[in-house]
C-alpha positions as CSV (number, residue, x, y, z in Angstrom):
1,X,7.6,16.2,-0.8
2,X,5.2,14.2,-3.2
3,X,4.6,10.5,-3.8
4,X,3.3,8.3,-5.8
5,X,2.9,4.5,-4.9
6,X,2.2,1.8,-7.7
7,X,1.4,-1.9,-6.0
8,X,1.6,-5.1,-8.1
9,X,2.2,-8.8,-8.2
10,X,-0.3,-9.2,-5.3
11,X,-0.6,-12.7,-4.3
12,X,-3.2,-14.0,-1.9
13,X,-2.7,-17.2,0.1
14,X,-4.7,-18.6,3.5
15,X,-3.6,-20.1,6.0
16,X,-6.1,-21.0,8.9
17,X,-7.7,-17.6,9.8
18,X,-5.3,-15.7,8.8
19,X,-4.7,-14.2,5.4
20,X,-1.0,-13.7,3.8
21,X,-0.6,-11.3,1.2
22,X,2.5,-10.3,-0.7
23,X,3.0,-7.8,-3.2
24,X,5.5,-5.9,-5.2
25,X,5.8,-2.1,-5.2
26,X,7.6,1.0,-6.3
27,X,7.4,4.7,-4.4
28,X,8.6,7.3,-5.9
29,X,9.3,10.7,-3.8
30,X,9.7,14.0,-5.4
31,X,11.4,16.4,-3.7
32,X,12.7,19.6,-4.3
33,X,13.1,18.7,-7.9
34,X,14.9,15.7,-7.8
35,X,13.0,12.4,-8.3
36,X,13.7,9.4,-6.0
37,X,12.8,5.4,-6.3
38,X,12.3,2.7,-3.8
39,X,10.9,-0.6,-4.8
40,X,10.7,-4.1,-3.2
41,X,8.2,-6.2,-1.9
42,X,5.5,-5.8,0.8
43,X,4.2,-9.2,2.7
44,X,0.8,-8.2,5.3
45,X,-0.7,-10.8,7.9
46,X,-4.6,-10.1,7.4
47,X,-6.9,-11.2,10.1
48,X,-10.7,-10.7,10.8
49,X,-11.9,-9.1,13.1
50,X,-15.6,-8.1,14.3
51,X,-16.3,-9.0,10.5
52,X,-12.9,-6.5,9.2
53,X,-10.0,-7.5,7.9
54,X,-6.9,-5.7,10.5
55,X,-3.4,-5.8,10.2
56,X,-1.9,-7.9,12.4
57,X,1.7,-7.9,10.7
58,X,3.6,-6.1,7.8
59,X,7.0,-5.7,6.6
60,X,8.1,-4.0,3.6
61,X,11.8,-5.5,2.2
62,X,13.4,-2.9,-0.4
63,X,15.4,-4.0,-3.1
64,X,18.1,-1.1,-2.9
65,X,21.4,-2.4,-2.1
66,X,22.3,1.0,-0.7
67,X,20.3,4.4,0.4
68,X,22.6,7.0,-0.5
69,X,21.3,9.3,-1.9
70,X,17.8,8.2,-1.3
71,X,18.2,9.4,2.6
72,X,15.1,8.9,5.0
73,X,12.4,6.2,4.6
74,X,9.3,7.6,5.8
75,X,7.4,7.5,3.5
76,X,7.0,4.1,3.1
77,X,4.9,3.6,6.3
């Protein structure tokens, strides 16, 4: 199948070392001609380092009150 991801809505906030990010999204899957949206929000726990920013956290909270007919979630990872 084929994606596409659009992120928006990214908000940036500190706290300590630590950087918390959220951030709105929509993924659409095509597959086998029929087209398939998931959208919610994204929140990552960003922290340094050796002088990179790694992911120490993420969860991704979708909007969809049900997955039928949507089916596996994969591709969200």
């Amino acid at each position: 199948s084929r994606t596409r991801h659009l992120v928006s809505n990214v908000r940036i906030r500190r706290e300590g070392e630590d950087i918390l990010t959220s951030a709105a999204f929509v993924v659409w899957r095509i597959r086998r001609g029929e087209v398939m949206a998931y959208m919610g929000q994204v929140f990552h726990r960003l922290r340094p380092v050796d002088g990179e920013l790694k992911i120490a956290w993420k969860r991704a909270c979708l909007d969809l009150e049900t997955l039928k007919p949507q089916g596996t979630l994969s591709i969200l990872i």
